[in-house]
N, C-alpha and C positions, 0 to 999 in steps of 0.2 A: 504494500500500500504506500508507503513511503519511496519506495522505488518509482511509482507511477505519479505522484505527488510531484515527486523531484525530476522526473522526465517531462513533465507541465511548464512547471515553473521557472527552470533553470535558463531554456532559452530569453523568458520575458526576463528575468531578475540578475542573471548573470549568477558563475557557479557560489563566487562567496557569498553572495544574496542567501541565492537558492539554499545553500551549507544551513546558514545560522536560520532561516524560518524551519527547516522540517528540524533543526538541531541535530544535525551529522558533521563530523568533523571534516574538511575538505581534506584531510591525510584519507579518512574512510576514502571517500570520496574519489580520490586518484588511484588505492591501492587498489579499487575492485575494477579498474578502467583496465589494467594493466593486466595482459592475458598472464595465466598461470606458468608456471615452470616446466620447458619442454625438452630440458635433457635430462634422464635419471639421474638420481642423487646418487652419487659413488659409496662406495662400504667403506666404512671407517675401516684404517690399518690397524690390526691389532699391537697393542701397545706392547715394545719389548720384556717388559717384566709381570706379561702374562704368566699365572700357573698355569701346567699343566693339569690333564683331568685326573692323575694320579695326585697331585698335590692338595687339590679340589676335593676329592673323595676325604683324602687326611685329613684334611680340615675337618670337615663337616662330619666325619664320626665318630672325632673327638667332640664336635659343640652340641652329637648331640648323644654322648654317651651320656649313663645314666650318673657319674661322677659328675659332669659341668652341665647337666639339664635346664638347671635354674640361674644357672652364670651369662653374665654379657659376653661378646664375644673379646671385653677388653678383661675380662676376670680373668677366663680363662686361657688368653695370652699370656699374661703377667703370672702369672700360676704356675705355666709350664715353663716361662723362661727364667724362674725362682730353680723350678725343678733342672734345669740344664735340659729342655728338651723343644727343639726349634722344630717346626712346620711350616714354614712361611704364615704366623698368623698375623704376623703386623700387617701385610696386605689387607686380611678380613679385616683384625680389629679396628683398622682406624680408620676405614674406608665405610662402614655403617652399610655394607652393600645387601639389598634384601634376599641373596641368597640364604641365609640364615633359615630362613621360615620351610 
């Protein structure tokens, strides 16, 4: 309705007119003029200090064995690097990533 509003009025009032009566920003206003994106979006490069899916696995059945069930996943970092035993969990813990669940 606003659309049709604004395809009325804009040639008689001009587009900044036209913007401020229906109250649509003229940013709105240019960004839907402007046809959409027509080359695909490229894949992100995976970042070099990816784990592995064997690393992934350790993680995750240590956070959710039944010793750290109830622990964050920075408890139970700090826990095991108390204990002398590293898994790459600083990647999990400090990164809040919702793999956890």
């Amino acid at each position: 309705m606003i659309d049709e509003c604004f395809g009325v009025i804009e040639p008689l009032l001009g587009t900044k007119a036209a913007c401020a009566a229906v109250g649509r920003s003229r940013a709105t206003h240019y960004r839907r003029q402007r046809p959409g994106r027509t080359t695909p979006r490229k894949p992100r490069p995976a970042p070099p200090n990816k784990l592995s899916e064997v690393e992934i696995e350790a993680v995750l059945s240590e956070l959710r064995s039944e010793r750290f069930v109830d622990c964050s996943p920075d408890q139970v970092y700090f826990t095991l690097l108390d204990e002398g035993t590293y898994i790459a969990m600083s990647t999990f813990a400090l990164s809040r990533s919702p793999t956890f669940k």
